[in-house]
C-alpha positions in Angstrom: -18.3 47.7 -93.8 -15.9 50.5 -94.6 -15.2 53.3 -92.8 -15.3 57.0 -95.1 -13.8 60.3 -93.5 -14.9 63.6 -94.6 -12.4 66.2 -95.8 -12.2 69.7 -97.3 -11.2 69.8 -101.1 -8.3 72.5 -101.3 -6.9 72.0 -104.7 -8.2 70.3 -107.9 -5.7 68.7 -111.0 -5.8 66.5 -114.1 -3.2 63.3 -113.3 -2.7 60.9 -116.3 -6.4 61.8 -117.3 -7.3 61.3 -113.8 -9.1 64.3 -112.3 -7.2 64.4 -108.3 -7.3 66.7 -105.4 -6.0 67.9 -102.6 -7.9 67.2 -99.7 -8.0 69.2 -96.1 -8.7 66.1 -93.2 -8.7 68.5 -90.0 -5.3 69.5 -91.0 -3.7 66.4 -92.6 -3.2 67.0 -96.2 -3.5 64.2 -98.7 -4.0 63.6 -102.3 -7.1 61.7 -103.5 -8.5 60.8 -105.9 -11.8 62.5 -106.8 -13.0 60.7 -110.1 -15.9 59.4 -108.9 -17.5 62.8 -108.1 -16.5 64.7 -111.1 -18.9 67.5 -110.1 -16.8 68.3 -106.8 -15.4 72.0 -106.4 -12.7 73.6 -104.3 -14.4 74.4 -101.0 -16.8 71.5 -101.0 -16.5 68.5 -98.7 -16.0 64.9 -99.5 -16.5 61.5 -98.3 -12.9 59.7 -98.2 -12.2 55.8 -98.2 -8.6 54.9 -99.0 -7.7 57.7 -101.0 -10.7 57.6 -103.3 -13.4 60.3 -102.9 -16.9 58.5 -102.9 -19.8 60.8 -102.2 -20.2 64.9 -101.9 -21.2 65.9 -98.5 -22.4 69.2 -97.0 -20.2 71.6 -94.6 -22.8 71.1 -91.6 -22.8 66.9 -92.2 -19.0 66.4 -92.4 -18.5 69.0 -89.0 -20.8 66.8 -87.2 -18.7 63.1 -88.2 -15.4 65.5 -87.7 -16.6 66.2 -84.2 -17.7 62.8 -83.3 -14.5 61.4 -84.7 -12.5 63.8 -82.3 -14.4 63.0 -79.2 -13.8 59.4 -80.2 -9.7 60.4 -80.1 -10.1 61.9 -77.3 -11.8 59.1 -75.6 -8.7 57.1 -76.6 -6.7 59.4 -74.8 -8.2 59.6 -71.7 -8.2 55.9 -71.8 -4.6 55.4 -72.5 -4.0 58.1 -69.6 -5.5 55.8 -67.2 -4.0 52.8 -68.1 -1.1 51.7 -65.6 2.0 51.9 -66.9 
């Protein structure tokens, strides 16, 4: 099982004949590769496992999984909040 995180593609280049991107994870910027979705434009979403782009995904799809993954922060938070110290 792997685990994929959706991001925002802000910037497109050409590495060593390697097409790359920028890519916008809820404010963390990293660059990744996007070879295997030569299609992808700037604006368009993508589907993220260790720095490789794997699949396209719609605006409306990759806000949902953002949302979830937040709540799922969150929940760690509260958690560690109530934890004795």
């Amino acid at each position: 099982m792997c685990l994929s995180i959706p991001g925002r593609v802000l910037e497109i280049t050409e590495e060593d004949g390697f097409k790359m991107g920028k890519i916008d994870f809820s404010g963390i910027i990293k660059k990744v590769c996007l070879q295997y979705i030569p299609d992808i434009r700037v604006g368009e979403y993508a589907l993220v496992h260790v720095g490789f782009a794997i699949s396209k995904v719609d605006e409306k799809e990759a806000a949902k999984t953002l949302k979830l993954l937040k709540e799922l922060e969150d929940m760690g938070n509260e958690s560690k909040e109530d934890s004795p110290s």
